[in-house]
N, C-alpha and C positions, 0 to 999 in steps of 0.2 A: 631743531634736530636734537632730540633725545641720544646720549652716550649708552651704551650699551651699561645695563644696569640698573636705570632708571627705573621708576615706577611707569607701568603700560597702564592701557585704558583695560579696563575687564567690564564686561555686562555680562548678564545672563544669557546663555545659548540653550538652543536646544541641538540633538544629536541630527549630526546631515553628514553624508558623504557628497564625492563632487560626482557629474556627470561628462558627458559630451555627446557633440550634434552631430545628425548628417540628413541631407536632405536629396532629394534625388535617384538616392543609393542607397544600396543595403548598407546597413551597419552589422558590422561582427561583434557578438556577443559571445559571451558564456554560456551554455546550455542552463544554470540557474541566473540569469537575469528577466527579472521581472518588466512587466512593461503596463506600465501605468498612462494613463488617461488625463486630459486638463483641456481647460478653454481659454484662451485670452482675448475678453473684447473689447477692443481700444472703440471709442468716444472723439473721434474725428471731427467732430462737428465745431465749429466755431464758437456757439454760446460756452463751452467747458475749456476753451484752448487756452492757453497763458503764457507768454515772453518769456522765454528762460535769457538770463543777463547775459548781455553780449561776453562778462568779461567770465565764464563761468569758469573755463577749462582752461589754465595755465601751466607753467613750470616755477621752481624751485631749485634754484641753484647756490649750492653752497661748496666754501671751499674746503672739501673733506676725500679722501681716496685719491689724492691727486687730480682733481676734476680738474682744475684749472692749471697750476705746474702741473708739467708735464701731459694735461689733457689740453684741452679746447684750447689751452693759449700754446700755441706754436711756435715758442721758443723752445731751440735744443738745446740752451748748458743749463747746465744747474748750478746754481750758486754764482752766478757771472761775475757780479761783483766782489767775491771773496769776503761777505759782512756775515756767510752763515754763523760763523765762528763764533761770533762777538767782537767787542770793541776792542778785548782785552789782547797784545799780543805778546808773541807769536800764539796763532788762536790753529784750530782746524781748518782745513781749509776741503774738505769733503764736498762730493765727491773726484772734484782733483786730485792725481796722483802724480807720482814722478816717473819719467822716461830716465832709464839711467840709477846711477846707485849716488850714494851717500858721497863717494870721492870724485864723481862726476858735475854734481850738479847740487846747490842748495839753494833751496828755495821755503821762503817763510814772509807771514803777514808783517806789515807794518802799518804805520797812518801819516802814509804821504800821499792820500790820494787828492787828486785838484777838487773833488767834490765834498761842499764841506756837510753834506747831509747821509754821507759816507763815506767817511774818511780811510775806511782801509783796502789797503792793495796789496799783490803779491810783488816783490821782490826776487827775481830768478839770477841765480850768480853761477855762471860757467865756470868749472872748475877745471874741466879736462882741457890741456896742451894740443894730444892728438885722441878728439873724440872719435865715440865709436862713428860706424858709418848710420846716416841718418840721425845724427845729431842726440842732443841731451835735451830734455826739456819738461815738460807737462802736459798732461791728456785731461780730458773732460770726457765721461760717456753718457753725459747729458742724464737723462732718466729713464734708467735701465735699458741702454743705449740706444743711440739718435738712428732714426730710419731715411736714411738717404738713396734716391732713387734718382737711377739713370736717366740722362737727358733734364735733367730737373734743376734749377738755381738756387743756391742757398749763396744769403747776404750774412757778411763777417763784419763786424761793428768790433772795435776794440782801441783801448788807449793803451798807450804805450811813453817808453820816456827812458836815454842810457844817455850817461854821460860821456861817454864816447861813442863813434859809432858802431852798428850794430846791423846783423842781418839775420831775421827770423826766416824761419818754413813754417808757414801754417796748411794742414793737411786735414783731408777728412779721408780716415782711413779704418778698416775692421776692429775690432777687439782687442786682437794681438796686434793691432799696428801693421801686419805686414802686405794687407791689401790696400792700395791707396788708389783713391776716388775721385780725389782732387786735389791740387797742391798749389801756390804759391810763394813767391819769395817776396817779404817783408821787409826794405831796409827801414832801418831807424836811424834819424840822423843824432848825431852828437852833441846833445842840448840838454838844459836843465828842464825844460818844458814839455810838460805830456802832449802828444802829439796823437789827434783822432786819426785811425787808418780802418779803409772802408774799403772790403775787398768782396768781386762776386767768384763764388763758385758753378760750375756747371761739371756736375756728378760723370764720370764715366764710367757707371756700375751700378749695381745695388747691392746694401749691403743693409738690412733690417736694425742689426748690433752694432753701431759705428761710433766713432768717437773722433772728437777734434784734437790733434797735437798743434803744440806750439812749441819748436824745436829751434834749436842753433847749434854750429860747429865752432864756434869762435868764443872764448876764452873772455869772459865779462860781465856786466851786469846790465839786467833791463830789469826795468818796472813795468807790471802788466795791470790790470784793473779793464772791471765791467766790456768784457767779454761779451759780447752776444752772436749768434748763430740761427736767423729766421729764414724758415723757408721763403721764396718771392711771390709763391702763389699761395696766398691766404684768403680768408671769405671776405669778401669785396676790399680785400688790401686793408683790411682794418686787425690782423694777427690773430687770426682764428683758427684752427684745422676746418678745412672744409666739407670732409666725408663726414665730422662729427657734426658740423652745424648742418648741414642736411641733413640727417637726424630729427632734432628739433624741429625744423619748417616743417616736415612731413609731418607732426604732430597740431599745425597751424594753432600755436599758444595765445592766448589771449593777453596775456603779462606775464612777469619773469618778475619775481621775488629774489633777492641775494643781499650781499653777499653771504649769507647764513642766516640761523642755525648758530649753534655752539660758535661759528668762529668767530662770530660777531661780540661776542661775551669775553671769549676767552678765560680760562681756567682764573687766569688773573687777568688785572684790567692792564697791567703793564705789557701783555702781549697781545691785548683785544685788534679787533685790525682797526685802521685811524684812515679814513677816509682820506686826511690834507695831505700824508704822506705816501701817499696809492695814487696823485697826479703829479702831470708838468712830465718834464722829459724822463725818461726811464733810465738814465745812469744817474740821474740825481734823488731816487727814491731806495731808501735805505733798507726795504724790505723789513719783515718780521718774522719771528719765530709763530706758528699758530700751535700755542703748550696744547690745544685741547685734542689735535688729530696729530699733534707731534711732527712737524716738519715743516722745515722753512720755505715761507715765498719770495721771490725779487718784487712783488708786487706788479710787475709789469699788468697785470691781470687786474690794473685797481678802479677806483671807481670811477673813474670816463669811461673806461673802457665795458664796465658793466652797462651803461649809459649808451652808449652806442651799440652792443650788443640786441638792448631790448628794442632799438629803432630796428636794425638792421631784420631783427627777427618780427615786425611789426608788432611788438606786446609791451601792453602800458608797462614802466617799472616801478615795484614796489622798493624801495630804500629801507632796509631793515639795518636802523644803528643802536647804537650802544648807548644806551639810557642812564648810565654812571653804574653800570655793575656787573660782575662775571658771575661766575661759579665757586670767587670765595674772598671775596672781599667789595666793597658795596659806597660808592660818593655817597653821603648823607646829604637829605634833602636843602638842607642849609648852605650846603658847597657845591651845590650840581649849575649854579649857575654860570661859570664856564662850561660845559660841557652842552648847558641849552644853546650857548652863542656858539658853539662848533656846528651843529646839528644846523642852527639858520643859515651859519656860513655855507656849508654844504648845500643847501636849498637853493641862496642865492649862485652857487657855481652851477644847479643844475637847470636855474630856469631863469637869474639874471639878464641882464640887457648883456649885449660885447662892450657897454661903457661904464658895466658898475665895477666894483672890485673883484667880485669872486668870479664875473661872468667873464670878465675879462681875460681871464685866466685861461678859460674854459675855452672862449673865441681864440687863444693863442694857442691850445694843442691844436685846432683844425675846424670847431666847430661853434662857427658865431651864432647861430640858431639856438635860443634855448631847449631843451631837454623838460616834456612834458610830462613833470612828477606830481603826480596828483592822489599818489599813495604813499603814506611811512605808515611802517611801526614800529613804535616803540618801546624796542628790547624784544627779547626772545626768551619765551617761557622762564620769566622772572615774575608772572605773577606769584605773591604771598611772601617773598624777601622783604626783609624791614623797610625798605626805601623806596621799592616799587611804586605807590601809589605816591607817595608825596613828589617824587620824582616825574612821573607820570604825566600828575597833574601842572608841573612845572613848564615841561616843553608843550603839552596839548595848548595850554595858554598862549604861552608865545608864539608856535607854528599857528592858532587860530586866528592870532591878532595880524601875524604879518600874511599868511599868505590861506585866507577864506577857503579857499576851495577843496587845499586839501583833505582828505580822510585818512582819519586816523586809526589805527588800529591797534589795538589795546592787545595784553597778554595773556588776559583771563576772560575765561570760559563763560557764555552768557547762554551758552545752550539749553540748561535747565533751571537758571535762576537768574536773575536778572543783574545787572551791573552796577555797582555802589559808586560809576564814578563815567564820565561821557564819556563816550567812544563812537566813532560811525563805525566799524569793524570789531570785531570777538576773534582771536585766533581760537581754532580746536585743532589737535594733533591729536594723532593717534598712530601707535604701532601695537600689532596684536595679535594673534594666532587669526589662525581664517575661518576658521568656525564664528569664533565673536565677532572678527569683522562682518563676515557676512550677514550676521543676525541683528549687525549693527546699521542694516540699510533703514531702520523705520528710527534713528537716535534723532530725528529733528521734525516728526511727525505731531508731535507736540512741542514743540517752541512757539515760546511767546511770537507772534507776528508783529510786535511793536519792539520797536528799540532800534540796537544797531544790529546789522548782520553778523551770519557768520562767515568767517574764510578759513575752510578747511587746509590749511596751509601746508597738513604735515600728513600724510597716510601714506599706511600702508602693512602689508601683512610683514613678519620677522620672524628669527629663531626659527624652531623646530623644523615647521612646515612649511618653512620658506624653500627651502635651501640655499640654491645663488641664483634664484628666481625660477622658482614653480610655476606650471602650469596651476596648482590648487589654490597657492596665491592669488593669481590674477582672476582666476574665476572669482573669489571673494571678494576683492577689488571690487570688482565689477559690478556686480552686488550692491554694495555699499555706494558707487556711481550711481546706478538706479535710482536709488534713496537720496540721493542731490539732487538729481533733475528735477522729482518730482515736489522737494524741497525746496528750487532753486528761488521761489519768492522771499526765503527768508537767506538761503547761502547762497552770497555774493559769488564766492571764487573757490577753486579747491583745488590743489597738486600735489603730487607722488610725491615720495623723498625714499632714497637721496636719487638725485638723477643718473649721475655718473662715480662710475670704479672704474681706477686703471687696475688691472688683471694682479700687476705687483705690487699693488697696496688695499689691500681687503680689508681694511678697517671696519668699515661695514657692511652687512649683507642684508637684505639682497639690494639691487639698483634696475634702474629701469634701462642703463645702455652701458655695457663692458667692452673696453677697449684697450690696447696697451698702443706701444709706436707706429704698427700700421694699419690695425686690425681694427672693427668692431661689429658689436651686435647687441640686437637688441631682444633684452630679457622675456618671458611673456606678456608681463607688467609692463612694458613699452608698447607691444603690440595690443595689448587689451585698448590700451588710450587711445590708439589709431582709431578706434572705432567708436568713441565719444568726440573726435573732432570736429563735428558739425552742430556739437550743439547746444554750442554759445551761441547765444542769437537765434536760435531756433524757438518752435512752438513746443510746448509738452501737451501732450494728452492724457486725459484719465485712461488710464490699463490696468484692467481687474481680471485676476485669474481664479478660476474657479476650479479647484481640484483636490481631492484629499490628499496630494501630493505637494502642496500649494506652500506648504513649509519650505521645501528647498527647490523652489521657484523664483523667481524677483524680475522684473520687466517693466519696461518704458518703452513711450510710444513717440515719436518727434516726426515734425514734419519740418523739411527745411529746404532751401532754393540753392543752387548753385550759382557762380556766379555769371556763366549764359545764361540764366531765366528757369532752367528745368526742376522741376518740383519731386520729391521722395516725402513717400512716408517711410519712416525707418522704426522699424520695431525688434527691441535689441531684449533679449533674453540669455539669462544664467540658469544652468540647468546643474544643479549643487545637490544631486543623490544619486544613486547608485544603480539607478534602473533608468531604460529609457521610456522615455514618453510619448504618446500618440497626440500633436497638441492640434487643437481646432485653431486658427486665429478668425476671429470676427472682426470687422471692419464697420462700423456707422458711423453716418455725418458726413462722411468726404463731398468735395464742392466739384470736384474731379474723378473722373473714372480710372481704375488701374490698368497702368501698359505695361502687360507681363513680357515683350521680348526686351522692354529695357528695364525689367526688376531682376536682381541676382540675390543669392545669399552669400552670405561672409561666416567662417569656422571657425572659430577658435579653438584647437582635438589634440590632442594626440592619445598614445596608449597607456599612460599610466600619467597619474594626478602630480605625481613626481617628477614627469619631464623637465629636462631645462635644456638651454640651446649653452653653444658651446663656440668656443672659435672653428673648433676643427667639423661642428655639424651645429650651426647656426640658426639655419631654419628646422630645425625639431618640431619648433613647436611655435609656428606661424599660419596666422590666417587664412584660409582656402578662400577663394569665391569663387561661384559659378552661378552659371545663369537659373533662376526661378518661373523654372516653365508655368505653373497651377499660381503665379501671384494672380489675386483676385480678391477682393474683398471678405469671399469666404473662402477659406482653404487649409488642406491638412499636411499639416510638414512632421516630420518624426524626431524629436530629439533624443541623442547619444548621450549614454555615460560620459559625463566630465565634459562642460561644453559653455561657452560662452557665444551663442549665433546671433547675429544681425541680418534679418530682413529688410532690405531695399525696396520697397515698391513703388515703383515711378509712377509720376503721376499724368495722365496723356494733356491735361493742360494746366501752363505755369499760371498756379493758381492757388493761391493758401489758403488757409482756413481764416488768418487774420492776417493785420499788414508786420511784415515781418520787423 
């Protein structure tokens, strides 16, 4: 992930407006909209057909916009632990606040926590004789406040420790505190000893903006530390949001790349994220500051948990670590050999026996199976820093010697010239206006067919004509997909970025799924990929258009099986100018005749290239499908200004062109 500012990819474009489809129906036009003419004849036939890579069409998950705190991981405080502060006390303790004023209640960090991989905790000193009614205490409003829903369970995890005894209320209650949701009573006995207290709530209300108090009436001190607040219903109980990770399935990924992007580097390597310390129980990992998207993680969200993520979603994972360098300071290749033994340690926690050391580990949070990594890469867009290659070549050695199978993936670009140094994989990224993207669907039309692959890791359209995702974007996108599939012999893998933005942290735009505490949707650029989802592991076919129009045109032809047996040709076009089109499709080769009452068309439209969806009107700008009465081999469909359509046409027997 590129920071904003960066240097972009730029090619030569030529001038294109965007289009859009309609098929069945009249389309509304302008009275000067022109209507141009074109042929698309797909090459069905088996002798021209070729395996596009099962693993083509993934995700890209990094932790930037809050995707992880506060998104996908389903923990409600922020800052649980009280370590955002620093080491240093009395530190901040953000965003915690105080119930109560200054002669009521004092409360401030210290480092008496039991945990010695986080040693700080808060300190809460009751001041008041005869407190106000409902107690003194401290609030959490988790991130940008906790969404707590009727009938629903939320798990309270919290240590505690008062040297006399003591009685808390902990509450889940509105904003101002003065709607409460849930409550309990908290005694704490009179020990020197932190003592775990593990309470369930069951909501009676909703309240979207909520916040946790932990309050008292009684006149003393308690120690509070690593606070947590999980919903009980997470994706298969492993701490996920579940509306979010359905989501993802409906995109059916092929692998999941993380933890970053920039966060993996970090601005410096002192706050780069560290793998050792993102496992094992979750009050004993001291979380980090990530300086490059500015805002702290508890980690909770660390690497098992990406690990279990990619099983749960069925998609290989790619481990992208930190090769000894950030964004401004750099391990010389002489010193990096700590930092190779981290990297194997890591390996062995992910694929280990439950009897070696690191896997052992791994077998004690819950999962004695190894973890099937069979992709790293090494560092993130660090090719051409001093140390890159010498470094480089440092771990590729050691991960080849110890564990054969994996592929590796290098930082630098091998699309146009060749690699000075092994790699099985080439990252390419690219952010870019939509015009170049889209003129960018033939940038792998000439690559070398020898070497390592590419894995387009990183795209996607930005700035101007993006906005918080375009309808013009995604047409472009789409486009430039095109140009992978039919590429897909030399580009292995390819995914969007970034995936996710919570609503109140826009650090970047656009994203393919916006969401805040209860809410989400998904951008054009999310709904565009829905309709690449079949094809990994599908066939491509040759699709040549023929039209003086043919400039802002782009199209791929796949054929692929569902997992009952039933067979689609799928013929997906971008219609990126400004006039609609009368298009022919021609059909030769098929080994199967077409059954038009189970073929339909899919829309990608709306009324202006600038659309975007929104929370309060979502689907703006979402895919139509309806049925494709005239599918047939040969047939005339109409494409609309600004338009991304897929044709479906079923095939009457399960029957490919080659063996899939």
């Amino acid at each position: 992930m590129k920071r904003m500012g960066t240097k972009e990819v730029f090619r030569p474009t030529i001038s294109c407006l965007l289009l859009l489809f309609c098929v069945g129906c009249k389309c509304l036009a302008s009275e000067l909209e022109a209507t141009q003419t074109a042929t698309l004849k797909v090459d069905a036939s088996s002798q021209l057909a070729r395996k596009i890579p099962d693993t083509l069409f993934g995700m890209f998950f990094e932790e930037i916009n809050h995707a992880g705190a506060g998104g996908i991981w389903a923990e409600l405080v922020s800052n649980r632990g009280f370590e955002a502060g620093g080491l240093h006390t009395p530190s901040n303790i953000d965003p915690w606040s105080i119930i109560g004023d200054d002669s009521s209640v004092f409360v401030a960090t210290d480092r008496t926590s039991c945990f010695s991989r986080n040693i700080i905790a808060l300190r809460m000193e009751v001041l008041c004789d005869d407190c106000p009614a409902g107690g003194v205490g401290i609030y959490n409003p988790g991130f940008w406040g906790m969404n707590i829903e009727d009938g629903k369970t939320y798990n309270l995890v919290m240590y505690v420790k008062s040297a006399e005894a003591a009685e808390l209320t902990v509450s889940l209650a509105s904003s101002d505190g003065l709607q409460k949701l849930a409550s309990a009573t908290v005694p704490v006995a009179g020990t020197s000893s932190w003592t775990k207290v593990e309470q369930k709530f069951i909501a009676k209300g909703t309240n979207r903006t909520s916040r946790l108090q932990i309050t008292s009436n009684k006149k003393g001190v308690v120690w509070l530390d690593q606070v947590s607040l999980m919903p009980s219903d997470t994706f298969k109980g492993h701490g996920f949001r579940k509306e979010l990770i359905s989501m993802l399935l409906d995109l059916k990924p092929r692998f999941l790349r993380f933890p970053g992007g920039c966060f993996v580097e970090g601005d410096w390597l002192r706050n780069a994220f560290r793998w050792r310390e993102s496992i094992g129980p979750w009050e004993e990992r001291p979380g980090h500051f990530g300086d490059v998207w500015h805002y702290w993680t508890d980690d909770g969200l660390g690497y098992y948990e990406f690990l279990q993520l990619s099983e749960d979603l069925g998609a290989a994972p790619i481990w992208v670590f930190n090769n000894g360098i950030s964004h401004n300071d750099e391990v010389s290749t002489a010193a990096i050999a700590p930092f190779v033994k981290d990297v194997l340690d890591s390996l062995e926690f992910a694929r280990g026996t439950a009897n070696s050391t690191w896997g052992s580990v791994r077998a004690a949070m819950g999962h004695p199976e190894p973890f099937p990594v069979k992709y790293v890469a090494i560092g993130n867009e660090d090719c051409g820093k001093k140390y890159y290659l010498g470094n480089y070549l440092k771990f590729y050695n050691a991960i080849r010697e110890a564990y054969p199978d994996i592929q590796m993936i290098s930082n630098c670009d091998g699309s146009s010239k060749p690699l000075d140094h092994p790699a099985d994989l080439y990252d390419f990224h690219v952010y870019t206006d939509s015009k170049t993207l889209f003129n960018m669907k033939g940038t792998f039309d000439r690559t070398s067919r020898t070497g390592p692959k590419a894995f387009v890791s990183e795209y996607a359209v930005w700035r101007s004509d993006a906005g918080r995702g375009s309808l013009l974007a995604s047409l472009a996108e789409a486009a430039f997909l095109t140009g992978l599939e039919k590429n897909s012999d030399i580009v292995q893998m390819a995914s969007y970025a970034p995936l996710f933005v919570n609503d109140n942290d826009q650090t970047w735009n656009p994203d393919a799924i916006v969401f805040n505490s209860w809410q989400q949707y998904g951008t054009p650029s999310y709904w565009m990929q829905k309709l690449f989802r079949e094809s990994s592991g599908a066939m491509i076919h040759p699709a040549t258009i023929s039209s003086s129009y043919s400039g802002s045109l782009a199209a791929s032809a796949i054929t692929w099986q569902e997992d009952s047996g039933n067979s689609f040709l799928r013929v997906k076009i971008v219609n990126f100018g400004s006039d609609k089109v009368n298009l022919t499709i021609s059909v030769t080769g098929l080994q199967a005749s077409i059954n038009a009452l189970g073929s339909n068309a899919t829309v990608l439209t709306s009324s202006n290239v600038m659309d975007e969806n929104s929370f309060s009107n979502p689907n703006k700008v979402v895919p139509v499908t309806s049925q494709l009465g005239n599918a047939a081999e040969q047939m005339q469909v109409t494409l609309a200004a600004h338009s991304f359509s897929s044709f479906e046409l079923a095939l009457a027997q399960s029957k490919l062109v080659a063996e899939m």
